[in-house]
Each structure stands twice: as structure tokens, then as C-alpha cells.
C-alpha positions in Angstrom: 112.3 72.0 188.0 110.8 75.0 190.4 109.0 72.3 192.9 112.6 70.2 192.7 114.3 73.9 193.9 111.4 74.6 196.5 110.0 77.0 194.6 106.6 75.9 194.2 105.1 73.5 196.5 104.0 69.7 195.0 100.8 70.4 195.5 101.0 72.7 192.1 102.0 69.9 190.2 98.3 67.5 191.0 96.4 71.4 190.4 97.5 71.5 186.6 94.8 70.6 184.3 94.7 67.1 182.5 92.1 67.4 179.8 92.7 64.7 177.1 92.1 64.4 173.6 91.4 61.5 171.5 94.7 60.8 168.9 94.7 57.8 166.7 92.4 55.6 168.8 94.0 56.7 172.0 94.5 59.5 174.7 96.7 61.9 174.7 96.8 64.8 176.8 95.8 68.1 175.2 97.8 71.0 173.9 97.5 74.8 172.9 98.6 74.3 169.6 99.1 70.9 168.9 103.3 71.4 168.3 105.3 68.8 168.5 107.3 70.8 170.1 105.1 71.5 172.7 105.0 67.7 173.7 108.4 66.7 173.2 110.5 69.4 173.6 110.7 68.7 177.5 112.0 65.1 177.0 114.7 66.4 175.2 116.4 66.9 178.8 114.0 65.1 181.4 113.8 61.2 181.4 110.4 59.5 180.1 109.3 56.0 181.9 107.3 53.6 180.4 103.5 53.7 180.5 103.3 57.0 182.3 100.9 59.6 181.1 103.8 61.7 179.8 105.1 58.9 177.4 101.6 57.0 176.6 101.0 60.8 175.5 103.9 61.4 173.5 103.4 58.1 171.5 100.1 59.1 170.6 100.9 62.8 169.3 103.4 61.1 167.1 100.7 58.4 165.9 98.2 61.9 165.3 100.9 63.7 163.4 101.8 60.2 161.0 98.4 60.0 160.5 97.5 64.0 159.6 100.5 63.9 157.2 99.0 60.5 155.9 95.6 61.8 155.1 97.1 65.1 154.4 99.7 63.5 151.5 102.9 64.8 152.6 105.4 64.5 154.9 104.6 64.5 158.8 106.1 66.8 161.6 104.0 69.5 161.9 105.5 72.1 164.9 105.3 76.0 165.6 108.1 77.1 162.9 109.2 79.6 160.0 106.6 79.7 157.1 106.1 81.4 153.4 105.4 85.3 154.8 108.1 88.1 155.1 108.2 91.3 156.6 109.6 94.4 154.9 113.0 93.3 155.2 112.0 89.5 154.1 112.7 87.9 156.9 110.4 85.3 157.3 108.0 84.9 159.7 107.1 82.6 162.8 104.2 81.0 164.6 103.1 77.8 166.1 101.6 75.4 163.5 99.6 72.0 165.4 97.5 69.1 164.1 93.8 69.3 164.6 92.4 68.0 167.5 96.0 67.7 169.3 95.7 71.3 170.0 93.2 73.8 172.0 93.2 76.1 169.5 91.2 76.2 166.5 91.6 77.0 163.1 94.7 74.7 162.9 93.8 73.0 159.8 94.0 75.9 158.0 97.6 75.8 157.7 99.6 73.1 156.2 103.8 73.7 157.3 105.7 70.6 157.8 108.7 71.4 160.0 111.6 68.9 159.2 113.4 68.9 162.8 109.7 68.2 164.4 110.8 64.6 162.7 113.9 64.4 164.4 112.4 65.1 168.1 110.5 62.0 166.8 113.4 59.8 167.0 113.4 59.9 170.9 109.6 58.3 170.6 109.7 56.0 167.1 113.2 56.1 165.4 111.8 53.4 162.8 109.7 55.8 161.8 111.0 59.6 162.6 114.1 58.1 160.0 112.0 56.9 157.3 110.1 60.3 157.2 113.4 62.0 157.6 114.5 59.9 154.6 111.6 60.9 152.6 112.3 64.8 153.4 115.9 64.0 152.4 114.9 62.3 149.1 112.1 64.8 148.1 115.1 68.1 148.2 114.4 69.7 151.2 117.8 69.7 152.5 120.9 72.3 151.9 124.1 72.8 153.7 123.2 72.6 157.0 120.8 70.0 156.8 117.1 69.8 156.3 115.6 73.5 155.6 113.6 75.0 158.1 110.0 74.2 156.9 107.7 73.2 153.9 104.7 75.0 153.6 101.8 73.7 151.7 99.3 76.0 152.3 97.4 76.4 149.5 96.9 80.6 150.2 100.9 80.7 150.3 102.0 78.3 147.4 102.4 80.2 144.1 100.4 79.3 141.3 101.1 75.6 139.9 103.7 74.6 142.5 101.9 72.3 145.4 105.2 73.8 148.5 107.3 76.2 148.6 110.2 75.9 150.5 111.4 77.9 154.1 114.7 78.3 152.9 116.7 79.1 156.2 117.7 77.3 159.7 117.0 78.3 162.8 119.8 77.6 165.2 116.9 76.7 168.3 115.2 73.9 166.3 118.8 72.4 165.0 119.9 72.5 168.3 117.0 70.5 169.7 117.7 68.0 166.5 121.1 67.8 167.7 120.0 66.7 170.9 117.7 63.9 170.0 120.1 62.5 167.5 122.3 62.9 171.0 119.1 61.0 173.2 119.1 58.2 170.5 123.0 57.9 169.3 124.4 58.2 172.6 122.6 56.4 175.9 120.7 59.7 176.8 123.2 61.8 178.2 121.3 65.0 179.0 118.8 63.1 180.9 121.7 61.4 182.7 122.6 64.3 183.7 119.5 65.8 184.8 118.7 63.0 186.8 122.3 63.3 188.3 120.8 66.3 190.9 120.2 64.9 194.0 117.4 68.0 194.3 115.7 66.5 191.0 116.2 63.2 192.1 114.1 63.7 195.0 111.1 64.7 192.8 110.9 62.3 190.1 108.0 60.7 190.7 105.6 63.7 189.4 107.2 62.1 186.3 105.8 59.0 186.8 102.5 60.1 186.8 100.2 56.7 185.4 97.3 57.2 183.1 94.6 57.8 184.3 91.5 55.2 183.9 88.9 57.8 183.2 89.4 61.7 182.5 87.9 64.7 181.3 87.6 64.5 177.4 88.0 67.5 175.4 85.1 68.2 172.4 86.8 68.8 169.2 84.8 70.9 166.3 85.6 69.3 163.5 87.6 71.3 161.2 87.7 71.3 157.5 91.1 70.2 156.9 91.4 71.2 152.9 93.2 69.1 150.6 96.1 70.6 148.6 93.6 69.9 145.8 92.2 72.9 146.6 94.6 75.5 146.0 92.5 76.5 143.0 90.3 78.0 145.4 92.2 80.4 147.1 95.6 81.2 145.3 96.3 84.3 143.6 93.9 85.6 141.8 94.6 85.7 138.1 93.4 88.5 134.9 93.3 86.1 131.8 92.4 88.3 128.8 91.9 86.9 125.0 91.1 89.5 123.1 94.0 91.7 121.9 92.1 93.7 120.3 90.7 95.9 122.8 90.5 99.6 122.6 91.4 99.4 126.4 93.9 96.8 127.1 94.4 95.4 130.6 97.3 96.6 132.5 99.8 95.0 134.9 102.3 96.8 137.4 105.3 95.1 138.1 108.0 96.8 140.3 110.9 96.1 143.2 110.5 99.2 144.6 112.9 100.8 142.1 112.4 99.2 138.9 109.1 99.6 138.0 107.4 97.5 134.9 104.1 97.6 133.0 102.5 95.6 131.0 99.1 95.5 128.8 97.2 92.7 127.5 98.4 93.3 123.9 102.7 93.2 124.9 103.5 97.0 125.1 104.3 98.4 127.9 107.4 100.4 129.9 110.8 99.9 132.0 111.9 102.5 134.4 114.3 102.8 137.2 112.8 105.6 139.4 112.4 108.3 137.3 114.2 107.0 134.5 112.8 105.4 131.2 115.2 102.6 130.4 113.6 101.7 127.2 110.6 104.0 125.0 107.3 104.3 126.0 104.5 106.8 124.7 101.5 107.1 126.8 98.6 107.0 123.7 95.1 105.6 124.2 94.8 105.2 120.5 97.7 102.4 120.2 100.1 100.3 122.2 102.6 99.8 120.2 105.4 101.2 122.5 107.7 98.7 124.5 109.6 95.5 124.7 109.4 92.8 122.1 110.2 89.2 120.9 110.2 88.6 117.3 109.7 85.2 116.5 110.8 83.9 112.5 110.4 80.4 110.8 113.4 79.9 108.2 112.0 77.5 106.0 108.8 79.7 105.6 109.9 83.5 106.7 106.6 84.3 108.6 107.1 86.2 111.1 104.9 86.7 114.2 105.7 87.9 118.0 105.8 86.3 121.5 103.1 88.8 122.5 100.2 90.5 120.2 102.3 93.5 119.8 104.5 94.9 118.1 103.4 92.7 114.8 99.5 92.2 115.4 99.9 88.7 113.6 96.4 86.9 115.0 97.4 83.4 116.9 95.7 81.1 117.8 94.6 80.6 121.9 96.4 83.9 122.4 96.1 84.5 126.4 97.7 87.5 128.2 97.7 86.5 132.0 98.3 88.9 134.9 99.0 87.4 138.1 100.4 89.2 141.7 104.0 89.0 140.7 104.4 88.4 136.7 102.8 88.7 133.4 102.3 85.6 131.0 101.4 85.8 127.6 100.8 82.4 125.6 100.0 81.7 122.0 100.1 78.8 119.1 101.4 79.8 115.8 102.7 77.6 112.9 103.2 74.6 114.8 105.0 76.9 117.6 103.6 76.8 121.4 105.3 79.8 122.8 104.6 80.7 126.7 106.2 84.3 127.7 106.8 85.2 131.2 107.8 88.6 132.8 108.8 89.4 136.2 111.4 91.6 138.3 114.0 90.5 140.0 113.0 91.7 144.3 117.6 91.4 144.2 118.4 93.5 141.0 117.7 96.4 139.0 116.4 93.7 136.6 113.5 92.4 134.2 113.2 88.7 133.3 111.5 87.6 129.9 111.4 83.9 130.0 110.3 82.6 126.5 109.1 78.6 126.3 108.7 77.4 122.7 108.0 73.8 121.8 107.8 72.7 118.4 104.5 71.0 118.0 105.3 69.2 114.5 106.7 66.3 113.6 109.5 67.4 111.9 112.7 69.7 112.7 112.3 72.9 112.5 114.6 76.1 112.6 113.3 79.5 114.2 114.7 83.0 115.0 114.0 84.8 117.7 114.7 88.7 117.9 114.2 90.5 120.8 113.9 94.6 120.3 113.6 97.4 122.8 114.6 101.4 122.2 117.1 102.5 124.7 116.6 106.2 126.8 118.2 106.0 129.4 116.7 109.3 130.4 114.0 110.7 132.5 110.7 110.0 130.5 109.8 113.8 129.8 113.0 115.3 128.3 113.0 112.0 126.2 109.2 113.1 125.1 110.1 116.4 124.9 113.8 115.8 122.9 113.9 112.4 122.1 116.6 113.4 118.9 118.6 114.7 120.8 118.8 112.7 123.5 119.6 109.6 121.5 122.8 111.7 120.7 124.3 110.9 124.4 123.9 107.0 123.9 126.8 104.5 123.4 126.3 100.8 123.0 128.8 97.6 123.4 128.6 94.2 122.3 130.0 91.5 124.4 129.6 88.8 122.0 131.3 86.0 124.3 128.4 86.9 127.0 126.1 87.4 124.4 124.9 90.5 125.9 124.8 94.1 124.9 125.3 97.1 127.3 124.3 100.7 126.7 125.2 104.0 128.9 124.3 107.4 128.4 127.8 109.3 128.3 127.7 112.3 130.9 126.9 116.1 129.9 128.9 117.5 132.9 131.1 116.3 135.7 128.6 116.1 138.2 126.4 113.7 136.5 126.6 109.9 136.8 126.2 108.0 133.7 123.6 105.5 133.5 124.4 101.7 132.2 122.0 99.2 130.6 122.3 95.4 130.0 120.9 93.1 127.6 121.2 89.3 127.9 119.8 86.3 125.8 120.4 83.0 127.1 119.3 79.9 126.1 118.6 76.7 127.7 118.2 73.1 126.3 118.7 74.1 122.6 121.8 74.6 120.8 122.5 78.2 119.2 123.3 77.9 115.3 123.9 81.5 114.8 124.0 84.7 116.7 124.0 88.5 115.6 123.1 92.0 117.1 122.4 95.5 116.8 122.0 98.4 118.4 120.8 101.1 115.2 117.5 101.0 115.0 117.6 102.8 111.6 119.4 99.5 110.2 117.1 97.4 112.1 113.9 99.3 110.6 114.8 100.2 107.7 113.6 103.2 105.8 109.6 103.8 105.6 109.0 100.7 108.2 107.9 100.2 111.5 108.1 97.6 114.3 105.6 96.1 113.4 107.1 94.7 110.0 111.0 95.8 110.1 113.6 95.4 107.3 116.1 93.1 109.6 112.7 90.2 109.8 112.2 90.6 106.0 115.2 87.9 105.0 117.8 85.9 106.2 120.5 88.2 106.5 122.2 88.6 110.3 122.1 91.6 112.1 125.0 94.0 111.3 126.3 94.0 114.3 126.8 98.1 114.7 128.0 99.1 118.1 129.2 102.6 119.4 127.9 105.4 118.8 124.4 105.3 116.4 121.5 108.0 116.2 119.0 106.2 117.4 119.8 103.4 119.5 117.7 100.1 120.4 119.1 97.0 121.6 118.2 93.8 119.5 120.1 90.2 119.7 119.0 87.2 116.9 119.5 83.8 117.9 118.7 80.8 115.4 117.4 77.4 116.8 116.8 74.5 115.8 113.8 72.0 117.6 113.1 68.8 117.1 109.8 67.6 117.1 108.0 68.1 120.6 111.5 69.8 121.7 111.1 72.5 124.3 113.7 75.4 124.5 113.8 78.2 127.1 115.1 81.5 126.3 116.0 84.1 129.0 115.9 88.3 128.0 117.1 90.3 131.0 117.0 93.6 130.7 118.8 95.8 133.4 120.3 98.7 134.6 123.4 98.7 136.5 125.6 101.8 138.8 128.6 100.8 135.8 129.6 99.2 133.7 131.7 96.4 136.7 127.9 96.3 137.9 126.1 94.9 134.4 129.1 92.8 133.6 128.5 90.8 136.9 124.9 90.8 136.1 124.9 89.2 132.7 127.2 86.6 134.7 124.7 86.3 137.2 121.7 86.0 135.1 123.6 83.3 132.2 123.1 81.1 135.2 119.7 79.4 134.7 119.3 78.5 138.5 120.2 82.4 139.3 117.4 83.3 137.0 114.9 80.7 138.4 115.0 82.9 141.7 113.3 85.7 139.9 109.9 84.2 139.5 110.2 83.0 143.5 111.7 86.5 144.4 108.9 88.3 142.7 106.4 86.9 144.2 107.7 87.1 147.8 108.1 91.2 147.2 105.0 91.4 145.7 103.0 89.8 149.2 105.4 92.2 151.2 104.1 95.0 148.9 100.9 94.6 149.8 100.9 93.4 153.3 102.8 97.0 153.6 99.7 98.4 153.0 97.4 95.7 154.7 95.5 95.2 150.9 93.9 92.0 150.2 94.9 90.1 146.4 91.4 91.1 145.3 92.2 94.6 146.5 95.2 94.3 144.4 93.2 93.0 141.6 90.5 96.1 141.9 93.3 98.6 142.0 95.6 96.9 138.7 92.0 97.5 137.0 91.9 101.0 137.9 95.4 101.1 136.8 94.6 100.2 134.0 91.9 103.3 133.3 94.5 105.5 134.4 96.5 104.6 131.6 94.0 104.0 128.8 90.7 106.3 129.9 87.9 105.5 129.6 84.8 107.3 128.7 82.9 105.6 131.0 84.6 107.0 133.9 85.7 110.3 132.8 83.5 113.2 132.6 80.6 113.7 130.3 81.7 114.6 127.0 79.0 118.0 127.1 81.4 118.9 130.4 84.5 118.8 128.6 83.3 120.6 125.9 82.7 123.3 128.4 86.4 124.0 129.5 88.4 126.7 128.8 91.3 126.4 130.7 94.3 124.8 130.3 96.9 123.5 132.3 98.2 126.4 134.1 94.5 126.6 135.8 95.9 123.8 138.2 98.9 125.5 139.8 96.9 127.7 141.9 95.7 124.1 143.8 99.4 122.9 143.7 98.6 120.5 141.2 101.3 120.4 138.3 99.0 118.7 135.6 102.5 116.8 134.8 100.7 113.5 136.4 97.7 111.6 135.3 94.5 113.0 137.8 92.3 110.6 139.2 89.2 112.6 141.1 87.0 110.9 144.0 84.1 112.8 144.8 83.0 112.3 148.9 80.0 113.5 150.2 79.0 111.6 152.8 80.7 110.2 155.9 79.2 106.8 155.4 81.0 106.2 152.3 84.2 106.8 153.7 85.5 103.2 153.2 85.5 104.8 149.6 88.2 107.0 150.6 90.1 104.2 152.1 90.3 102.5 149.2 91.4 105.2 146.7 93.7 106.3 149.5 95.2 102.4 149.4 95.0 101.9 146.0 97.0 105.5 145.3 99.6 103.7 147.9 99.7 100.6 146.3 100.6 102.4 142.6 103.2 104.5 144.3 104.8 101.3 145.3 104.4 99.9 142.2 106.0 102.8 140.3 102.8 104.5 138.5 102.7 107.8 139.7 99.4 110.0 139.6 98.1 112.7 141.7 94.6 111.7 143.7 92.5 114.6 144.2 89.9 114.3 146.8 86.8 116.7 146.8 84.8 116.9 150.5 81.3 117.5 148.9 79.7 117.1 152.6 77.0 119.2 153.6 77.5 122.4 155.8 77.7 120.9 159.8 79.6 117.7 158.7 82.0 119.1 156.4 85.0 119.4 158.8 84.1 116.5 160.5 84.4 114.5 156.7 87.8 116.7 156.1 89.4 115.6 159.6 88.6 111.7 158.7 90.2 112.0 155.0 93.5 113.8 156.4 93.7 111.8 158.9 93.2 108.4 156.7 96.0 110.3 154.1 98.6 111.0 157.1 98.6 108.1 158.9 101.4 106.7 157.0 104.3 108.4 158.8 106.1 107.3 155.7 104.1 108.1 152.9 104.1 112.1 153.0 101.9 112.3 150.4 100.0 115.1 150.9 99.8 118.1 148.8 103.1 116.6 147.0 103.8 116.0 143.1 102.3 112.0 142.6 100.3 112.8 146.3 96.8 113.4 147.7 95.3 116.9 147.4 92.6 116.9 149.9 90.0 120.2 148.6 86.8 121.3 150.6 84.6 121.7 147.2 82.6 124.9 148.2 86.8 126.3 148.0 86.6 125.3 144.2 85.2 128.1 141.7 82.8 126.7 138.8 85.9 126.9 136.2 88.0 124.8 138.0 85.5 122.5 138.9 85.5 122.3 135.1 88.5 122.2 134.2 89.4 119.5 137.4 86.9 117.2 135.8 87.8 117.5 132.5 91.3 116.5 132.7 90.9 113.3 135.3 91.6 110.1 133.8 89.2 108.5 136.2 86.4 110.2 137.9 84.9 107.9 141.3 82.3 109.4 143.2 80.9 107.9 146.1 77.1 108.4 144.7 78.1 105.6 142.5 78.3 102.9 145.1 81.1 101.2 145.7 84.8 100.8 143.9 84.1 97.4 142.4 80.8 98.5 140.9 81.5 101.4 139.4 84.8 99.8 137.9 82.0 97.0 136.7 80.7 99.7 134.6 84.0 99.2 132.7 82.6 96.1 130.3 85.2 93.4 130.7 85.0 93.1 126.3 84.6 95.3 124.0 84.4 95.7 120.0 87.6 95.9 118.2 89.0 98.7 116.8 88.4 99.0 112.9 91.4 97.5 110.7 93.7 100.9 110.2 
């Protein structure tokens, strides 16, 4: 076009390069990426003539990207296009995507996204065959509203566990436009290049078009890349915690969160639910049991035992018990009477809202009739006054049954005019299984009963339904029984949201939302979409993630291993009020990293990321960093540790409640040294080595508890 308007002399056209590239047996001409894009897009308004280099070259790109998708086993039409990352604001991202040895660039076969409308530039080369792959997309539920979606990406890094794609759910008005147009070049006679060829100024210079192939040229080496099957996403998909013992005086711990509803989860089932700095449901921090949190009672009718979906709160031994963690969701599976039960937890990246997706299958060969119970105890409160009064904060509760919804709501009634009342849902809904009976409660004295616990409680111990007490109770819990019955190797799904809501409107619309089973399939897909933004925020790696859920993990359950030695403990004599005068509360688990040489300051990076990465994910602690450097490098150390903690704009984290406290050590007196050590959870120094080993000093198993 800018040698037809005299801009650039014809000479310009013979000095572009024409290195080739072998495609399918034949030559092609050679490309950046290897886009379809990049070799068709042009036609899509210029004319092509036969047996010119430009059309002997297209043919053979669309030959080399059948055959890639052939030996690749999916669908061809591979093109720069939208893929599975998103940025803060999940939008998803963009970048050219090519077949291997089409493109100059290398590295192309490490990505695998198949971009539907490079198909349908196809059908201005081979319409036989762009149709029948466009048929197969069609067929295989790639399309939606507007047509085909914007990609598939199989790449094995950016597929979720068990799934082979995941789906680029959005259009891109640019690439449906150019599908547009060669529906147009095929449908309609070719009326754009009709057009073009209608200038008298392009006429003149249509023979650069017409360009033959050459007989010899200048061939193009291609490394050969390892183009890796999608047999080998076992390799490098998200790293996953499988834990089999229960029993463990330190259970593993996983962090789930949105950004304002935060989760955890240990390896045994207890764990918490809070909305900022709300509890939604009870949780006691104790290294001695775990027996706090959100359960799943599972019942057989015909023989009343009683077991749980996860270890806690009954302790019932089952048989291949597994508690997985993964990025985005906790799993916990079991076998138990004939039962295969497979819990999953995530939260919703939309909503306020936790997902508990129970699978049971009845293993027998006869029908069977179970229970399921779930059980939580409601706060609605900030987690300390609920510690420090939990009596009479239960007195502020009201609860609701919605029996046509089969829900329950909760909100803490307002103790002045200025305070906006909280509201809690709970939903069970159930999925290819018909519900026989249905009951709830919301007093957990009635639930109980006198003298028990939750590990064995009165409303488990017969038949009898649940009372159904609503209003206003003492001490309030939300619990829902549903009775199913299986046939044999039946499979039912049961869905427990839990969520908070800004009223009572708001949960109403969510217990619509979440009765709808396709609604609540987003979850899982959600989840693990926020939980890649989460740590691409902070540029960590999944085994950085991994590392920092196992220090998690200490922070919640120490560890003597990592604290201090039990001869320095023994030596404090100060107590909690020693902190204040270093603007730590003492309100916040402590975790202490002990720096004294500048090498080691990729130490300090990673405490600094993994603090970040547990503020994100809604555990707060306070990350005390003592500069231990020798007199002469001691500022130098300080400036690189303040200036790793600020330079998140963002993050204003230091010298802040849940921040970084930054403390030359000679500044410390001998008490507080004392009494600093003695109260961290975890203790890191960089004497030790690195993060991973000293966390290897943590043994992966350990002897079980004696029996109580």
C-alpha cells in the first residue's frame, strides 16, 4: 500500500528478506511467531493468485498448523490470541501464540492455545477443511452467544488439575471481525478484494503480488523444540500437599481467601471462616487440638454409625483418608462403610462465599440410606471480643430458617445505631439424589446435648429430626440434615455454602445463586483464577507458594523445632507489655528472621514475600526482622531490607499492626532479645541456610499423639 501511494519506492519491496522454512514437505516463507494471523491476515483485504509465493505460502502454514494440531491431539488454529492468565482486575491476557518451525521465534512449543477464528481465516485457503475443524470446535462446546469463544488453552502449566483445557471465555471484537470477513471472502465472491483492486493507484502495483516461488532460497535452521504432550501435565501443574495421617501433632495448613473472605484449613478438617476481621463461624487457635471449625456429619440409618467427611470433628479412623491442598482448594477423601466420600473447599473470587462440595458414592450392592449433617458455630464478630466474651456475644445472634430454600440465615442484631448488622447464609443443596427428609437447627445446646461434644453429639445419637429452633437461642450454630437414599454405585453431590452477605436482600439472592449447580461449578474455576492473580501480584512461584503454606502452617501450630530453645524460654521474664516499647502489640502471632549477612539477603526476600503472600491470604502476623550485620555493613544491610519492605507502594507494611518491624539488633537490650525470641512462633535465621532447608527440619511425619 505505501509503494502503490508513492511512498516508498519498489525497490523496498525486492529488499525485504525471504527466508523460508520447511512446512509439511514444502516451503513456506518464515514468520516471527508462526500466527496465522500473521500470514493470512493480509489476504483478508488484498487478492492472492495462484502459484505465487504469497499463496504457495499460505497453503503450507495451513498444512503445518493441521498437522501440529494432528500430532498435538486437538483442534488446529493456533494464532497470537487471549489465554488462561489475568491481571489484577482478571482481565485476561494477550500474546502471539505460533507453530514450531513456522515462526522465528523460539520457545513456541511451549504453549499449546488454539484460537477458534484462526480456523475461520482458514476458509479463504481450504474451506473443506477450516469447516470441518470449525465443526469439531462447535461440537466439542467451545461456542457461546456470539460464536466460538476466544481461545482454548491446553497448556499443561495453565490447565487446573484433572481437566486437559480450559476455556478463554470472551470475544475479541478484532478477531470476529476478521472471521466476519473471510466468511465474507468465501460467501460472497471476495468483495473486499474487489474493492481494493478497484484503486487505479493499487492497480498499478499488483504485480509485487505476483511474486513466483522462487527455485532455490535461503533456508532457515530450526532447533528442534520439545513440543510436550498434554500427557505431561503431571509434570508441571500445581503442585499438590497430600497428607494421610490425621493424627499429627502438627497438621498441615491451607489458606484460602478472595481478598476478603479468608479460609483455613488443616489436614485433620478444622479450620476458620472470616470476612476481614470478622469470624463468621468459631475458631480457637490451640496447638494441642483442632477440633474448632466447619463440619459434615455423615450417618448410615440401617446401622447408626456415624463418621465425618473430614477426620475432625468425630476422629472415626477411615480407610485411604487423604487431605489434599492444592493452589486454590482443599480436598479431603475417605472410604467408610461402603461410602466413598470426596470433600472439596474453595472460595468463591465473585462472593463473600465458601463452597463445600461433598461426592458420596455408595460402593455396595445394595440401597442404602445416609444422613448428612453439616455443623458450624456462628460469631459473627471480630475474633477477639468473641475469645474474650464469647457468652455474651452469642446473646446478639438471631437465626431464620427458609425451609423452601433450604437455607438458614443468621445476623448479629445491632448494639447502637451506627453499627451495621452482619448477615450469614447457609445453603445445602443436592444434586442427582432425591431428598427424603430435611430438618434444622440453629441451638447448639439441642444439637449437643448436655455433657457432649462435637465429636459425638446428642442430635447423631438416633433417628429423631432436628428440632427446627430458629430465633433467638444462646448459643447459636447453624446445622441442616438431609436423608438420602443411593443405589448401588450411585453418586450424589451435595453443595454447603457458607456466606456472609451486606443483608438480608443480599443472602437471599445468594442462596438463589448458589441452588444453581452451574453457578456453583464457577467456584472451583474462579478460585483458581484469583489464586494465580494472587500470586503473580507478588511475582511468587507455585513452589514459593507451597514453601510459604508450610510456614503457615508453623505459624499456626509451632513447632519446637523452629522456636527457641526451650532453656531460652525458660529464661524470660517479661510479658507482653515488653513489646510496646518496639511498636509491636503482641496481639499477632511473631515470626523472627535473624539477617546477618548481606549475601543471604535473598532470605529476606522471601520472608518479605511470603509475609505478603499471607496478608493476601487473610493470616495476619507481624514479621520482625533483626539486622545482625557487623559494624561497617550494618546500614548498608538496613538500607537493602527497607528498601525490599517499601517497594510495594501498596503494601505499607512497615512498623504497622500485621506489618514488618525492621530492628538494628545492637538497639535491642538482652531482655527483649529474650523475650522477642521466646514468643515467635517461628524463628528463621539466615545461619541456617536457606528457607526450604530449615523448613525441612520440620519432619514431614510424625508420631501420633497418645489416645486422650
Amino acid at each position: 500500500v505505501a509503494i502503490a501511494q508513492g511512498q516508498l519506492p519498489q525497490e523496498s519491496w525486492f529488499a525485504l528478506g525471504r527466508m523460508m522454512t520447511e512446512a509439511e514437505g514444502g516451503a513456506a516463507l518464515l514468520s516471527w511467531s508462526g500466527s496465522m494471523f500473521e500470514y493470512l491476515m493480509p489476504q483478508l483485504v488484498m487478492p492472492s493468485y495462484p502459484d505465487t509465493l504469497l499463496d504457495r505460502t499460505a497453503q503450507q502454514v495451513v498444512r503445518a498448523q493441521v498437522g501440529y494440531g494432528a500430532r498435538r491431539g486437538v483442534p488446529w488454529g493456533v494464532s497470537e490470541s487471549g489465554y488462561n492468565a489475568v491481571d489484577a482486575r482478571l482481565n485476561y491476557q494477550y500474546r502471539a501464540f505460533g507453530v514450531p518451525g513456522l515462526g522465528l521465534k523460539r520457545g513456541l512449543a511451549q504453549d499449546l492455545v488454539v484460537a477458534p477464528y484462526a480456523s475461520a481465516m482458514a476458509l479463504m485457503v481450504d474451506p473443506a477443511t477450516a469447516c470441518e475443524n470449525l465443526q469439531r470446535l462447535s461440537a466439542q462446546g467451545f461456542g457461546g452467544r456470539f460464536g466460538l469463544y476466544e481461545a482454548i488453552d491446553y497448556t499443561p502449566a495453565r490447565v487446573p488439575r484433572g481437566q486437559d483445557h480450559v476455556l478463554v471465555r470472551s470475544f475479541m471484537s478484532h478477531h470476529q471481525g476478521m472471521a466476519l470477513l473471510s466468511l465474507d471472502y468465501l460467501l460472497c465472491g471476495q468483495p473486499m478484494q474487489r474493492r481494493f483492486v478497484a484503486d487505479a493507484q493499487v492497480q498499478a502495483t499488483l504485480l509485487l503480488l505476483q511474486e513466483r516461488v522462487p527455485r532455490t532460497g535461503l533456508f532457515h535452521p530450526h532447533p528442534v523444540e520439545s513440543a510436550g504432550s498434554r500427557g505431561m501435565a503431571a509434570d508441571v501443574e500445581t503442585p499438590l500437599r497430600v497428607i494421610r495421617d490425621p493424627d499429627r501433632s502438627r497438621p498441615g495448613v491451607q489458606l484460602l481467601s478472595n481478598g476478603r473472605y479468608h479460609g483455613m484449613l488443616s489436614s485433620a478438617g478444622g479450620g476458620y471462616s472470616r470476612q476481614r476481621e470478622m469470624a463468621v463461624t468459631r475458631w480457637r487457635e490451640d496447638s494441642t487440638r483442632d477440633h474448632w471449625g466447619t463440619f459434615c456429619y455423615l450417618r448410615d440409618v440401617e446401622s447408626g454409625e456415624v463418621w465425618s467427611a473430614t477426620h475432625q470433628p468425630t476422629c472415626v479412623v477411615v480407610e485411604g483418608y487423604e487431605a489434599i491442598f492444592s493452589d486454590a482448594k482443599a480436598e479431603f477423601r475417605g472410604r467408610h462403610q461402603g461410602y466413598d466420600t470426596h470433600l472439596e473447599i474453595a472460595i468463591s473470587a465473585e462472593d463473600d462465599v465458601e463452597l463445600r462440595r461433598l461426592r458420596i458414592s455408595n460402593r455396595t450392592r445394595q440401597r442404602r440410606v445416609i444422613e448428612i449433617t453439616t455443623y458450624a458455630e456462628v460469631v459473627l464478630a471480630p475474633a477477639l471480643a468473641d475469645e474474650l466474651h464469647p457468652a455474651f456475644g452469642n446473646l446478639f445472634v438471631q437465626s431464620e430458617i427458609l425451609a423452601d430454600k433450604q437455607a438458614l440465615l443468621c445476623t448479629r442484631r445491632a448494639r447502637s445505631h451506627d453499627e451495621v448488622a452482619p448477615w450469614m447464609l447457609h445453603l445445602v443443596a443436592v444434586h442427582d439424589a432425591d431428598i427424603a427428609a430435611i430438618s434444622y437447627e440453629t441451638d447448639r445446646a439441642r444439637f449437643l446435648g448436655r455433657g457432649r461434644s462435637p465429636r459425638l453429639p446428642r442430635a447423631l445419637a438416633d433417628d429423631a429430626a432436628l428440632s427446627g429452633t430458629a430465633g433467638s437461642v444462646l448459643d447459636p450454630i447453624v446445622a441442616i440434615r438431609c436423608r438420602i437414599e443411593l443405589a448401588p454405585e450411585q453418586r450424589a453431590q451435595i453443595d454447603m455454602v457458607y456466606g456472609v452477605g451486606a443483608d438480608r436482600a443480599a443472602c437471599a439472592a445468594l442462596v438463589d445463586k448458589y441452588r444453581d449447580r452451574r453457578l456453583a461449578d464457577r467456584v472451583f474455576d474462579l478460585a483458581l483464577t484469583h489464586s494465580q492473580v494472587v500470586r503473580r501480584q507478588i511475582n511468587a512461584s507455585q513452589d514459593d507458594a507451597l514453601l510459604y503454606e508450610r510456614l503457615a502452617g508453623l505459624v499456626l501450630y509451632t513447632h519446637p523445632l523452629l522456636r527457641a530453645e526451650p532453656e531460652l524460654l525458660a529464661r524470660n521474664r517479661r510479658g507482653q507489655p515488653g513489646l510496646w516499647g518496639h511498636a509491636i502489640s503482641g496481639d499477632l502471632p511473631i515470626v523472627l528472621l535473624r539477617v546477618a549477612d548481606t549475601d543471604n539477603i535473598e532470605l529476606v526476600r522471601q520472608m518479605v514475600q511470603a509475609h505478603a503472600y499471607w496478608r493476601l491470604k487473610g493470616l495476619r502476623a507481624d514479621l520482625v526482622i533483626w539486622n545482625e550485620s557487623q559494624a561497617g555493613y550494618r546500614q548498608q544491610l538496613q538500607d537493602q531490607i527497607v528498601g525490599m519492605v517499601s517497594s510495594d507502594p501498596e503494601a505499607n507494611v512497615l512498623d504497622r499492626p500485621g506489618g514488618i518491624f525492621v530492628r538494628p539488633a545492637e538497639h535491642i537490650s538482652d531482655e527483649d532479645r529474650v523475650l522477642l525470641q521466646a514468643v515467635a512462633r517461628v524463628i528463621v535465621s539466615d545461619r541456617n541456610g536457606s528457607l526450604a532447608a530449615q523448613l525441612e527440619r520440620y519432619p514431614a511425619t510424625e508420631r501420633a499423639l497418645p489416645p486422650p
